[in-house]
C-alpha positions in Angstrom: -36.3 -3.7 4.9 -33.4 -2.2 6.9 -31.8 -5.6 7.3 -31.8 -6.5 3.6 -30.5 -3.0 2.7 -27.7 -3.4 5.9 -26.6 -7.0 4.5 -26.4 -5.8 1.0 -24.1 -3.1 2.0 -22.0 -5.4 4.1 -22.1 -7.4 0.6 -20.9 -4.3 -1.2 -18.0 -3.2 1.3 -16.8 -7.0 1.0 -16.9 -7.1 -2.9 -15.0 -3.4 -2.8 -12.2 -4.9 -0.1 -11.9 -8.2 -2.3 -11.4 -6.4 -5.3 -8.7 -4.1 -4.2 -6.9 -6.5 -2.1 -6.5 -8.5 -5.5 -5.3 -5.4 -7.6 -2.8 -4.4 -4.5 -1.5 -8.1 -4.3 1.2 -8.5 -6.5 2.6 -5.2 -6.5 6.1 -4.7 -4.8 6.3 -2.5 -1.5 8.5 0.2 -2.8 5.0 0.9 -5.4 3.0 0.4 -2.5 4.5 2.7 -0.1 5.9 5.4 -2.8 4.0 8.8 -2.5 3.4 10.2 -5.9 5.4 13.4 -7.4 1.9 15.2 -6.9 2.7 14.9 -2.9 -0.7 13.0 -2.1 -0.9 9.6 0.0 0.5 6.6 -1.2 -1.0 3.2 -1.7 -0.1 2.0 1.5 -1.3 5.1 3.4 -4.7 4.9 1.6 -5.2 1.7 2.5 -4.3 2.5 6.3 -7.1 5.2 6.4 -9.4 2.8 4.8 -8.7 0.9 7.9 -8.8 3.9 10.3 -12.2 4.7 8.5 -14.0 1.4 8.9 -13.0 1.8 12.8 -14.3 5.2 12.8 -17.4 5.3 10.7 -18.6 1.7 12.6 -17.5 3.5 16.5 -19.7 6.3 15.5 -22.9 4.0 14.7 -21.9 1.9 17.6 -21.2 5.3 20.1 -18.2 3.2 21.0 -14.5 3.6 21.1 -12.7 1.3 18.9 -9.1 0.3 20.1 -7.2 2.0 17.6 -5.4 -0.6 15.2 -1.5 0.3 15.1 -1.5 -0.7 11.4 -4.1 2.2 10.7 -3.9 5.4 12.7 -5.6 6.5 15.7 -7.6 10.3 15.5 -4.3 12.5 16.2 -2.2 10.1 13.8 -5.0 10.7 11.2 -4.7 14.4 11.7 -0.9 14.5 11.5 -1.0 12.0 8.4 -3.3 15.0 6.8 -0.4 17.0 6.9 1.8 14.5 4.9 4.6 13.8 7.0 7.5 12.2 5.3 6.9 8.3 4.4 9.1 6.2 6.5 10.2 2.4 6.0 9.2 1.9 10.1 5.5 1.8 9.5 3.2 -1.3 9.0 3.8 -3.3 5.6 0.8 -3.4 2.9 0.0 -7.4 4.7 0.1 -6.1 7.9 -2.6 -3.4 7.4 -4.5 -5.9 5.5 -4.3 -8.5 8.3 -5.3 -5.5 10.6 -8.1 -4.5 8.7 -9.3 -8.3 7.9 -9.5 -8.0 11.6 -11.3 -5.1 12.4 -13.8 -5.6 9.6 -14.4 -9.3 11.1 -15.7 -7.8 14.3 -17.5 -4.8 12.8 -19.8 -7.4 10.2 -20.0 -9.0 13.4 -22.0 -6.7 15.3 -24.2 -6.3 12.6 -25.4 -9.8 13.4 -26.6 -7.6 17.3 -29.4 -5.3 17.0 -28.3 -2.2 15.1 -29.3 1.3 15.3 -31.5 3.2 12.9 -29.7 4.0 10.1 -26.9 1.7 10.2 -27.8 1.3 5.9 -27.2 5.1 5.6 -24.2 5.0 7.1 -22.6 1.9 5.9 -24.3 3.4 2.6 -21.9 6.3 3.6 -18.6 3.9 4.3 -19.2 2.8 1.2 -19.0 5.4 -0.9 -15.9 6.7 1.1 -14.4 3.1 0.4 -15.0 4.0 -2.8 -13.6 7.2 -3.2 -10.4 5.4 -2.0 -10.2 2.6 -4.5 -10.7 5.1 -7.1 -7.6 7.4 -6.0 -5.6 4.3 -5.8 -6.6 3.0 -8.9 -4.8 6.7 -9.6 -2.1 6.2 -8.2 -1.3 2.3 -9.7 -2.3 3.7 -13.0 0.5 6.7 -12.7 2.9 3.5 -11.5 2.5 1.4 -14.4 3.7 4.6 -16.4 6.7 5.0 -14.9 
């Protein structure tokens, strides 16, 4: 029961990455990278704690330590990006976090194919809905950008 409910998930978390990687994929980098007027994250810093998430939510389940993709952000970038530090033109690119992430979620649907812990549904059930969240803010945020 706990497998069909973990592939299911994995099935879900692909669907949700495929779907925003299509709505993200014609859109220039200046929308992409641009922080709204209301101050929150852009696009393109969503999208690189989406990645940071999937490498923290997984490590958690796993009681590992990821290697920190560069494209995302490690813990103390995480907590610094929290704080909204100016956006700068030297970070990753929108295809670079993507190729990161593509990378990162390779190996995590990976592992699922090892034995997992209890509760690996709950918490991918958990990813999930933080994936989620995260589309729907950046739906948002593209909405506000077609306005302007």
């Amino acid at each position: 029961m706990e497998q069909d409910a973990i592939e299911l998930r994995l099935q879900e978390i692909e669907s949700a990455r495929e779907e925003l990687r299509l709505k993200l994929s014609r859109l220039p980098e200046r929308v992409v990278s641009e922080r709204p007027a209301s101050g929150k994250w852009s696009i393109l810093e969503n999208v690189r704690h989406l990645l940071f998430a999937e490498q923290a939510h997984m490590s958690r389940l796993f009681r590992d330590r990821p290697a920190w993709s560069p494209a995302g952000y490690t813990p103390e970038a995480m907590r610094a990006a929290r704080k909204l530090p100016p956006v700068t033109s030297d970070g990753p690119t929108l295809g670079e976090v993507w190729e990161a992430w593509d990378s990162v979620h390779v190996e995590t649907v990976s592992r699922f194919s090892e034995p997992v812990p209890t509760g690996a549904a709950v918490a991918l059930t958990k990813h999930l809905r933080h994936l989620r969240a995260h589309v729907s803010e950046i739906e948002k945020l593209l909405r506000q950008a077609e306005r302007r």
